[in-house]
C-alpha positions, 0 to 999 in steps of 0.5 A: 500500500503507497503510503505518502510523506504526509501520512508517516506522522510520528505516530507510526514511527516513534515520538518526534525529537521534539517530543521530550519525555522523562526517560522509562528504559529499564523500568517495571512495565508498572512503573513504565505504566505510570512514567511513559508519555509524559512531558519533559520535566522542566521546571514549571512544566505541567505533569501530565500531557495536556489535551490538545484539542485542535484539527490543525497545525501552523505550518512550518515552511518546508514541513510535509514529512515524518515527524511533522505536525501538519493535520488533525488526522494524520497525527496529534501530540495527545495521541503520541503520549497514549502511543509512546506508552502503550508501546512501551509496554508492549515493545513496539511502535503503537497506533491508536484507532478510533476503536478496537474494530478499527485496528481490527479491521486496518490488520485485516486489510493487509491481506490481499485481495482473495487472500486466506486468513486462520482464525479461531472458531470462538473469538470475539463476535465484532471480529467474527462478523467482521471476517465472515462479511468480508468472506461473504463479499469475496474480499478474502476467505476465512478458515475457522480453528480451535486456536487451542489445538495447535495441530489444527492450526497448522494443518490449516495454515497452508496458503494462509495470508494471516493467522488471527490469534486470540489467546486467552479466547473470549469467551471460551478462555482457550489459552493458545501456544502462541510460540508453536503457531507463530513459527508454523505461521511465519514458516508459511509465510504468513503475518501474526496477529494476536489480540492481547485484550484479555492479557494486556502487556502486564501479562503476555507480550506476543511481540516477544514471542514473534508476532507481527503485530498486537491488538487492543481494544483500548475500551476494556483494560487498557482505559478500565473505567467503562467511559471511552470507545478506542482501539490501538495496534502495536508493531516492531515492523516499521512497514507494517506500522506505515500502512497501517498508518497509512489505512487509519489516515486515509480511512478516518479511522483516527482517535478521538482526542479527548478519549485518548487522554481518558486512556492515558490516564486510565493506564496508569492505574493499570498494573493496580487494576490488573492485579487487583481484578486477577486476584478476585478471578482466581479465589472466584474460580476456586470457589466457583469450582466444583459449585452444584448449580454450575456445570463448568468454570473456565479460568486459567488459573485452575490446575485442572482447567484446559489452558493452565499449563499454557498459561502458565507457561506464557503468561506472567498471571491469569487474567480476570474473565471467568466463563461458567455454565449453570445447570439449566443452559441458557433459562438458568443463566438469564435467571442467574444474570438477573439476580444479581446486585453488586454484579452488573449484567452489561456487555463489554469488560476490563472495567472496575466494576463486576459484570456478566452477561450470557454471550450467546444473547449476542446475535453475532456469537459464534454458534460453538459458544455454548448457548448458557456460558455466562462470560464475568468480567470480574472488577476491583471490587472487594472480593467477600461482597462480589462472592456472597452476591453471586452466591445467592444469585446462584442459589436462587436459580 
């Protein structure tokens, strides 16, 4: 894809040298969490990076190329602050879209026209349709995968243009070896992609374990208060990170300002947020393991759970999605999503509070979702009070 000098702004590539920050190499991913982005510390000078709110720069005489502030939606400095972070944190070179589906859908875009793409056959239900409308419009083919079963995955890789990865899957929580398919993908010629929502870079960097590029849906942990709509791409690959650029430009598919600086400031809590969360998941899970009104509980913190090893392997915690199924199906789940109190029934997730909802009430599930999994996004809350309200929600049901 061509990409013009106007559309390599320094968000594709790193922050300008005019862009000075107090330095993160060698910190924590925590305390690059906190550190990164900010403005340099020159007396007087604002802590946090301000809002910029504006469609357009004052030119400097000669100035169209790389590094160039010259229009609102080929770059702007609150945006460098949120992609100096996150990629930081994930090792590369971040993009901010507009929203998770965005990036999503500038990854996508890499494949040629007729291409093939791998993806796992429970992913989430934004990048189901999306995929599924674009094989429906002959714009490419999709092969769908138990990204788990890494024998499965490989036999479907032949002639593949992209493998798509989530891992851990939402909302089935399948953990998959992400360095097994990576090499098989590359040893086929085809570009890695893995949505690191679930994880974050706290807990899994798939760059490092050679993948192309990264995904977030910036909506859920990434910002965590449930009040913005952004999604981010993250690349080691300079040509890479330039076209994606260069289809975030040319589409519109630009962040809005003021939400970007919402995630910024939400980030800095995150290494707090995802550890708290995680810890509440995992005595959660062990309390709802085994529980008589529920069939199965998925967490990979469980010894006996499907991903443990994997997790454990790969990952530096377990993450905050639990997924159950109670006895009844789909009746039993709405009735137990219904009787909650502290716990929310709402869409979405990563955020501080406690949510669940039945995914398949999503007309866009895919079909190998058990019709009554109950995906809980489990938040900040003091464990004892999230716990006695699930539990006599499960026990009215």
């Amino acid at each position: 894809m061509a990409t013009s000098g106007q559309d390599l702004h320094h968000t594709a590539t790193g922050p300008g040298p005019d862009h000075g920050v107090r330095p993160a190499g060698g910190y924590a991913p925590a305390t690059r969490a906190v550190v990164t982005g900010r403005p340099a510390t020159d007396p007087q000078a604002p802590l946090s990076p301000p809002v910029h709110l504006t469609s357009t720069f004052v030119a400097r005489p000669g100035a169209t190329g790389p590094g160039d502030l010259v229009y609102g939606r080929w770059g702007n400095p609150t945006w460098d602050a949120f992609e100096q972070t996150l990629g930081s944190l994930e090792g590369g070179r971040a993009l901010a879209f507009a929203s998770g589906l965005a990036a999503v859908d500038a990854v996508v875009r890499q494949v040629p026209l007729g291409g093939v793409v791998v993806a796992p056959s429970a992913s989430y239900n934004g990048t189901v349709v999306m995929l599924d409308d674009a094989a429906k419009r002959g714009l490419l083919s999709v092969r769908w995968v138990p990204i788990d079963d890494t024998e499965a995955v490989e036999a479907s890789l032949a002639g593949a243009d992209l493998l798509w990865v989530e891992s851990p899957t939402n909302p089935m929580l399948e953990v998959a070896d992400l360095p097994a398919l990576v090499a098989a993908a590359h040893r086929r010629g085809a570009l890695v992609a893995v949505d690191n929502t679930f994880a974050t870079p706290l807990l899994q960097r798939p760059l490092e374990l050679g993948a192309d590029v990264v995904v977030h849906s910036v909506t859920k942990y990434l910002s965590g208060h449930s009040d913005l709509v952004l999604g981010a791409t993250v690349t080691r690959d300079e040509a890479l990170g330039q076209r994606l650029h260069a289809v975030r430009t040319q589409n519109g598919a630009i962040p809005g300002t003021f939400e970007t600086w919402l995630a910024l400031r939400g980030m800095r809590t995150l290494a707090l947020r995802v550890e708290r969360a995680g810890a509440n998941a995992a005595e959660l899970a062990r309390r709802l393991h085994g529980h008589p009104a529920l069939t199965r509980v998925r967490h990979p913190s469980l010894a006996d759970d499907p991903g443990h090893a994997r997790a454990t392997a790969q990952m530096s915690g377990y993450g905050a999605i639990i997924s159950i199924e109670p006895v009844g199906g789909a009746e039993a789940a709405e009735r137990l999503c219904a009787a909650t109190r502290l716990w929310v029934m709402a869409t979405s997730l990563g955020g501080v509070e406690s949510t669940l909802e039945r995914r398949r009430r999503h007309a866009g599930e895919p079909e190998v979702v058990p019709p009554g999994l109950i995906r809980l996004s489990v938040g900040i809350e003091d464990v004892e009070d999230l716990w006695s309200d699930l539990e006599q929600a499960l026990t009215a049901v």
